[in-house]
C-alpha positions as CSV (number, residue, x, y, z in Angstrom):
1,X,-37.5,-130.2,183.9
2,X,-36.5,-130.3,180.5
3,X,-39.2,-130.6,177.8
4,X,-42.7,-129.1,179.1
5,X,-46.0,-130.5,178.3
6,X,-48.6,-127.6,179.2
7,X,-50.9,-130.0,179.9
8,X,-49.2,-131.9,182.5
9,X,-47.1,-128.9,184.3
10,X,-47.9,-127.9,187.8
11,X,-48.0,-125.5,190.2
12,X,-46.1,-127.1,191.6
13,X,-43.4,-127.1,189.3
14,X,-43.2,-123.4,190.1
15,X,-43.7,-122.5,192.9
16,X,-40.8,-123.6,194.3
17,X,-38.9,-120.8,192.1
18,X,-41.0,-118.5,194.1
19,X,-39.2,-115.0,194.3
20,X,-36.3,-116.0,191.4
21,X,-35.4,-114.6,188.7
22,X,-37.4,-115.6,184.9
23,X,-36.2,-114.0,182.1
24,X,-39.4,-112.8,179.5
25,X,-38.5,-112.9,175.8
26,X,-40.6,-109.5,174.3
27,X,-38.5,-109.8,171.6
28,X,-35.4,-111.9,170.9
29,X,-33.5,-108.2,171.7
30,X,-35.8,-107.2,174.4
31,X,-34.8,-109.8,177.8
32,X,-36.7,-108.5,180.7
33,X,-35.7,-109.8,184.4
34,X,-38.9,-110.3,186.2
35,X,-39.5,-112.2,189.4
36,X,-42.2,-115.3,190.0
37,X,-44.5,-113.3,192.7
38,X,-47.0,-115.8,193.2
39,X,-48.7,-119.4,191.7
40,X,-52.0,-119.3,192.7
41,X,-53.8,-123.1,192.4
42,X,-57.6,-122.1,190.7
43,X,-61.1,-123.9,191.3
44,X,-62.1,-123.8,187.8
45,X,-62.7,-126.7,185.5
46,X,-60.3,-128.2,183.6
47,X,-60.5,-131.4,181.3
48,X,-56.8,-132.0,182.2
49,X,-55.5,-134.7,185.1
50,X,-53.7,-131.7,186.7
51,X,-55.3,-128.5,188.4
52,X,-55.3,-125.3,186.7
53,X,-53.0,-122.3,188.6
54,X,-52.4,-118.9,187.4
55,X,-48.3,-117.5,187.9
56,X,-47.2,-113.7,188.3
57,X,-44.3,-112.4,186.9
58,X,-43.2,-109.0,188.5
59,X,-41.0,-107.0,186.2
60,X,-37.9,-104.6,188.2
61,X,-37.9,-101.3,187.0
62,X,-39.7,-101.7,183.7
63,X,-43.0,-99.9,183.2
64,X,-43.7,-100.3,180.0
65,X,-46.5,-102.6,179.5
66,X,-46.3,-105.1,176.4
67,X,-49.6,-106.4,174.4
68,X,-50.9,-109.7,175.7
69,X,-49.6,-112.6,173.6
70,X,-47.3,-115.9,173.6
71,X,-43.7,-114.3,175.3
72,X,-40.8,-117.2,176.0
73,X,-39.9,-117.3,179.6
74,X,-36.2,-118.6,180.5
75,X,-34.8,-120.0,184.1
76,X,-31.7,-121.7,184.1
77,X,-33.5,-124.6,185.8
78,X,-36.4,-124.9,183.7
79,X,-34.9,-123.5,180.6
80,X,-37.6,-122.3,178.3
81,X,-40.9,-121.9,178.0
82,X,-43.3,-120.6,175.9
83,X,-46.6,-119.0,177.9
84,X,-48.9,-116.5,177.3
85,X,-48.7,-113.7,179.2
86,X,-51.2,-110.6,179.9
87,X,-50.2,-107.4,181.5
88,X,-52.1,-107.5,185.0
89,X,-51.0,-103.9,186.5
90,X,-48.1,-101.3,187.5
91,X,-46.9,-100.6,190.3
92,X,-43.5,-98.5,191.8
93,X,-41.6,-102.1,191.2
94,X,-43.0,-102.6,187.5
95,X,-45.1,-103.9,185.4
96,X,-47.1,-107.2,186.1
97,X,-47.9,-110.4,183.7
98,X,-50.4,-113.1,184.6
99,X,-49.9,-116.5,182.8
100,X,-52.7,-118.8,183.2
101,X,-52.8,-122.9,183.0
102,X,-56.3,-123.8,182.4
């Protein structure tokens, strides 16, 4: 995948990346590794041809949460991405983002 529409990307397109490494863009200084945990497809309406699906990101070993807000995510098979992201939860891995495709 190289240039992302947001209103035609999948779950699909994700979830094989399942477990792999995403680099999330706080800042352009701060890069934190976090894995893709889970794609969950959703049953609520969307106006778009595709389904809407929520993704987690898991960070390792960073607890600090970050406000909610449009991060860049990076995969060396996607490339970029810009999503936004809310914190979800800790836990004794790190800290959890949900991005959501309505």
């Amino acid at each position: 995948m190289e240039a992302y529409d947001l209103s035609t990307i999948t779950a699909d397109d994700f979830s094989k990346y399942m477990n792999q490494t995403f680099d999330v863009y706080f800042a352009e200084t701060q890069i934190v590794p976090s894995a893709l945990t889970r794609v969950t497809r959703l049953s609520s309406y969307t106006p778009l041809e595709r389904g809407p699906f929520s993704l987690e990101l898991q960070t390792s070993g960073d607890h600090a949460p970050r406000p909610q807000g449009i991060y860049r995510i990076a995969h060396p098979e996607i490339g970029n991405i810009e999503v936004f992201l809310v914190p979800v939860g800790t836990d004794v891995k790190g800290m959890r983002y949900e991005a959501v495709f309505s």
